[in-house]
C-alpha positions in Angstrom: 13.3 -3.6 2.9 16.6 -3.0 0.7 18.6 -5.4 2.5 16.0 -8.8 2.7 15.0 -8.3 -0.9 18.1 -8.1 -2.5 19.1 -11.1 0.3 16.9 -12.9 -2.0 17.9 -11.6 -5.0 21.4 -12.6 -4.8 20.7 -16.1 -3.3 18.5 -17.1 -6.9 21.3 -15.4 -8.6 23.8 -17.4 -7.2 21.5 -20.8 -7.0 20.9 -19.9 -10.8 24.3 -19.3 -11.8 25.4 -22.8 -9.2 23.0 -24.7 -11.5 23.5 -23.3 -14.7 27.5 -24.0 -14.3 26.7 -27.4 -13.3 24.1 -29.0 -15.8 26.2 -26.7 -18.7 29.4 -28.8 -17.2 28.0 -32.2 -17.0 26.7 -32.2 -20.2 29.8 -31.1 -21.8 31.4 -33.9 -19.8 28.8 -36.7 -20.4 29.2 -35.7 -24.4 33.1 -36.1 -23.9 33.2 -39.2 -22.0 30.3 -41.0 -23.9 30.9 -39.9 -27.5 31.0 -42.5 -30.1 34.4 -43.5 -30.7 33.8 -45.7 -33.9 30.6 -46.2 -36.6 29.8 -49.4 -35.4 29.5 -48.4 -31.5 26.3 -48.5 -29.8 24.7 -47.5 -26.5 24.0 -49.8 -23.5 20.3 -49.4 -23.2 19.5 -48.2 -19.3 16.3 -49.0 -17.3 16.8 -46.3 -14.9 18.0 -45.9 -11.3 15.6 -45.2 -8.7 17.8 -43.9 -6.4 19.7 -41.5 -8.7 15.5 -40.4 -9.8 14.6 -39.7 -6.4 17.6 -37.2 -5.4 16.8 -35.0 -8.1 13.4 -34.6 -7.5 13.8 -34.3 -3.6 16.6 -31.8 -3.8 14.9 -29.9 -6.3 11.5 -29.8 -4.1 13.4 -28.9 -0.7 15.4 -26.1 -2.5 12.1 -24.8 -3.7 10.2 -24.9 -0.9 13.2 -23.2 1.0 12.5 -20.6 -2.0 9.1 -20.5 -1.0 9.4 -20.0 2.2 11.7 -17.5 2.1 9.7 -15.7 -0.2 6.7 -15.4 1.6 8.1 -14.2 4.7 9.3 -11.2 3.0 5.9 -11.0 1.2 3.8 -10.6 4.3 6.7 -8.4 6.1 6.3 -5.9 3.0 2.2 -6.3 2.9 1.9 -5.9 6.6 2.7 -2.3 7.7 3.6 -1.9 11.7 1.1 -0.8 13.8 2.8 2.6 14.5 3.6 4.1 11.6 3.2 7.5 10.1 0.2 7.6 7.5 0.6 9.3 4.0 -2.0 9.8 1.1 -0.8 9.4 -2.1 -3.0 10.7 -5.3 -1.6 9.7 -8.5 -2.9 12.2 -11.5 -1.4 12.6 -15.1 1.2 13.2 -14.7 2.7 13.8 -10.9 2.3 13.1 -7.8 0.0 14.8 -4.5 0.8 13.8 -1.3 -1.4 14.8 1.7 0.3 14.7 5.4 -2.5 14.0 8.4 -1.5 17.1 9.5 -2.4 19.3 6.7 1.1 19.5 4.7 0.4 18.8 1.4 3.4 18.2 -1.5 3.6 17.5 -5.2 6.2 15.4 -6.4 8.4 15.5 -3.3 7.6 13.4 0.1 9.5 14.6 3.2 9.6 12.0 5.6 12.1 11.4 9.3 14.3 8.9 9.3 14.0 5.6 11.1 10.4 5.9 10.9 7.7 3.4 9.6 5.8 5.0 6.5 2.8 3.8 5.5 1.4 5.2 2.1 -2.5 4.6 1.0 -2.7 5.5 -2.7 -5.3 6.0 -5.3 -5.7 7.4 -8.6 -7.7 10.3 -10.3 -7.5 9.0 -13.6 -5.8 6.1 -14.6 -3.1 3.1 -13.4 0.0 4.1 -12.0 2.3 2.8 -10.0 4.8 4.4 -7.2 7.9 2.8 -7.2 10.9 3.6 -5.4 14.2 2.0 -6.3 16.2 2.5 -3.3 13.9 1.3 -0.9 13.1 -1.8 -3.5 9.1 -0.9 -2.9 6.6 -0.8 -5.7 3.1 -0.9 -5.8 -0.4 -0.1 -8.1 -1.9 2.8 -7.7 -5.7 2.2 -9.2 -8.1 4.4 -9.9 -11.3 3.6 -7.7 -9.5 1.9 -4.8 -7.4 2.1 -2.3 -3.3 0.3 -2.5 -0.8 0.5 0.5 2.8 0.2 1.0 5.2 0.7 3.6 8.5 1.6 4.4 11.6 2.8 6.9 14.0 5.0 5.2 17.1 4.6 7.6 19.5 6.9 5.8 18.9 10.8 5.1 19.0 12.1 2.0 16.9 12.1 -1.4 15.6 9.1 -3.3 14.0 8.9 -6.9 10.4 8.1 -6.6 9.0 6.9 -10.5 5.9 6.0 -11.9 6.4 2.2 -12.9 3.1 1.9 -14.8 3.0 3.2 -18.5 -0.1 6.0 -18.1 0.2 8.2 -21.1 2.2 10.1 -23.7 4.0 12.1 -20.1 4.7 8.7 -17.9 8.6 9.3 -17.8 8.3 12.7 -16.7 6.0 11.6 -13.9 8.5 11.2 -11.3 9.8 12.7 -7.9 11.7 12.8 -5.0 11.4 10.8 -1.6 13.3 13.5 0.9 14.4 11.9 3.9 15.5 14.0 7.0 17.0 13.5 10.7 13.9 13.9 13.3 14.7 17.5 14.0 15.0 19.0 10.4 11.7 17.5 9.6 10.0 18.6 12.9 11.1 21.9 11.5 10.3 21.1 7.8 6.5 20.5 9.9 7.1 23.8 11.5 7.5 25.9 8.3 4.2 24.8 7.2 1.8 26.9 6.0 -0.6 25.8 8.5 -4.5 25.3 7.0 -5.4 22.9 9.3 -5.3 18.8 9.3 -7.1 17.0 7.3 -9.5 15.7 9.9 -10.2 19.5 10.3 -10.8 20.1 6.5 -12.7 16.6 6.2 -14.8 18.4 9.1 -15.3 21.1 7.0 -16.6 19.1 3.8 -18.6 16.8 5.9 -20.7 20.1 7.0 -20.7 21.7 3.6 -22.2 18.4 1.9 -24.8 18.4 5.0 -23.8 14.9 5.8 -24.2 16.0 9.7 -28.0 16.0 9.0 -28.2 12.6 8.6 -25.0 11.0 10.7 -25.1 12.1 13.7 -23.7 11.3 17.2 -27.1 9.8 18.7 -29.2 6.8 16.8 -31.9 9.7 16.1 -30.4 10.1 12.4 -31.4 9.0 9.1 -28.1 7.3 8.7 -25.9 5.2 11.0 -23.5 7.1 13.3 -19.8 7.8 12.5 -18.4 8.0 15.8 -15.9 5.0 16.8 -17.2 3.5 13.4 -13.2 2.9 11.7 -11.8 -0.4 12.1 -15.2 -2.1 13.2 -17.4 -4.9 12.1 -20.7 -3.2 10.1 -23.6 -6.0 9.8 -25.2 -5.6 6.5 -28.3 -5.8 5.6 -28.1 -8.9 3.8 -26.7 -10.5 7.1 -22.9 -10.3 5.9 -20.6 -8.4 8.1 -17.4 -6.1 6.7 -14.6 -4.3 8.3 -15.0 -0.5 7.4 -11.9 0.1 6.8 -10.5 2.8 3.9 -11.9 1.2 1.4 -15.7 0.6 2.8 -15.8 4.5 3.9 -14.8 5.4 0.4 -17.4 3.0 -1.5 -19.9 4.4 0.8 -19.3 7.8 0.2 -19.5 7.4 -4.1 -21.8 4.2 -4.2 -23.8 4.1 -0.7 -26.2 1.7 -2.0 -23.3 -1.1 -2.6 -23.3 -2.4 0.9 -26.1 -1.4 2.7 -26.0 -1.1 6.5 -28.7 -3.4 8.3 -31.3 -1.1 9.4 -31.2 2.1 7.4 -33.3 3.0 4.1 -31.3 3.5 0.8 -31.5 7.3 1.2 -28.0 8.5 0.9 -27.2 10.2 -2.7 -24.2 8.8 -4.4 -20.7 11.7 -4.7 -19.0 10.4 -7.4 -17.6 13.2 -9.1 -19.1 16.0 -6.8 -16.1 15.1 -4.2 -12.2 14.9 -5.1 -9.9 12.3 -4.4 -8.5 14.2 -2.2 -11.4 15.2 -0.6 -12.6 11.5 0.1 -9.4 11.0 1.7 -10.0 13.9 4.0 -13.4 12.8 4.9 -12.2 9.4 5.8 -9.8 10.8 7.8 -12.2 12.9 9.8 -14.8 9.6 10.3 -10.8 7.9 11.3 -10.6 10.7 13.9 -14.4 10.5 15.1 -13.7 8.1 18.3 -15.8 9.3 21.4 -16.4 13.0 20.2 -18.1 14.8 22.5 -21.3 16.5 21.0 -21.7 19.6 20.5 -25.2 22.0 20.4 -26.1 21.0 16.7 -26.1 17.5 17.9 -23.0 16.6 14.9 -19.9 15.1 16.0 -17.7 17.7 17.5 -14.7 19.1 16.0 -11.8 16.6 16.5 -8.7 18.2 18.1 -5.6 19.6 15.7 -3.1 16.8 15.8 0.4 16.9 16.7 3.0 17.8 14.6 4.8 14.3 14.7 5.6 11.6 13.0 4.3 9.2 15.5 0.5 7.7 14.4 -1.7 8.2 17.5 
């Protein structure tokens, strides 16, 4: 993104400066060429000019709306990630930072990432606002507690980036920083490699979803007390009010600590609320084990089967 921001950056800079030179100018020129030359001198009174009225307010609105333009372009490229794109989870805490890799990697303060690759981060926080901001990359975004916040970007040099907290959050904010390391394709596959291998996080969301029982209730076949989970990520869930919402990251998480908030059309108010009983990093895994459930075979208990281990790569399936 480096390059088109700071595009941007340097065209109102220059605009600014073109403007500022040239208004400062004319007025020290008008004051010159008009000044009263004697007591007794007085102005010609002037009516206006219609012509001269209209330029500078059609200039003005076309250079503005060029502005505009321009500016939202880059505002959708940096709020729409690509559809490939290697996911990261990002939990802010005071005061550092916990990443989570799909594949079970998990970091503090330090994101290794390959170069020339689309990165998409979804964030939350455990306790309060903070904000991940990354200087070289010119990305910054909120990190709120309670929701969900997503950025992207391709890193297209190696090396190591500052990552900061850009959000005051308490007496240790400027030590809350960290480090973006970015790595050719075959020193991260063996960064990967060096892991110490516990599993993804579909696998240990798989694991919590068992060990809060939710496999009682959600099962693969309409026979549960709750809706199934299998292919539900990215669809349209009708509501029992008659409204319709994508469940997307956010839905999955609000279900999981406040079922009862958007009920699904058919199903009783049954489910108990988590908040508090489950992590923030243990919603993410969860939701990444409903975002693996696609067409899961079932298994003898009748629960969604065990997804498979994914890949270690840094291409999104």
């Amino acid at each position: 993104m480096a390059p088109q921001v700071d595009a941007l950056y340097f065209f109102l800079v220059a605009l600014t400066a073109f403007f500022t030179l040239l208004i400062s100018g004319l007025v020290v020129y008008f004051a010159i060429k008009y000044r009263r030359r004697s007591k007794d001198e007085a102005g010609v009174p002037i009516h206006g000019n219609l012509r001269l009225e209209i330029t500078w307010t059609v200039i003005p609105l076309i250079i503005v709306l060029f502005i505009f333009g321009w500016s939202a372009k880059l505002f959708f490229t940096m709020a729409r990630p690509p559809a490939d794109t290697l996911d990261v989870y990002v939990v802010g805490k005071q005061w550092m930072w916990k990443f989570q890799h799909p594949d079970g990697h998990a970091e503090v303060n330090e994101l290794h990432v390959p170069v020339g690759t689309s990165v998409k981060l979804t964030m939350t926080s455990q306790d309060v606002i903070h904000d991940v901001y990354i200087p070289d990359f010119r990305v910054k975004a909120d990190v709120l507690p309670g929701r969900y916040t997503h950025m992207w970007f391709k890193a297209t040099k190696p090396g190591r980036y500052r990552l900061f907290c850009a959000e005051y959050c308490g007496t240790n904010h400027s030590g809350m920083v960290g480090w973006v390391v970015v790595q050719e394709r075959a020193e991260y596959q063996k960064w990967l490699a060096g892991g110490a291998g516990t599993g993804t996080m579909a696998q240990t969301g798989e694991k919590l979803f068992k060990d809060l029982s939710c496999i009682t209730c959600h099962r693969e076949d309409t026979t549960g007390r709750g809706p199934t989970l299998i292919g539900l990520y990215g669809k349209a869930v009708t509501l029992d009010d008659g409204n319709s919402v994508e469940a997307d990251e956010a839905y999955l998480r609000e279900s999981i600590v406040n079922p009862r908030a958007k009920m699904v059309s058919g199903f009783q108010p049954i489910m108990p609320t988590f908040q508090g009983l489950v992590s923030e990093e243990g919603l993410l895994q969860l939701i990444e084990y409903i975002k693996s459930l696609r067409t899961a075979p079932s298994n003898a208990t009748g629960a969604p089967a065990a997804p498979a281990a994914a890949p270690a790569t840094p291409e999104k399936k």
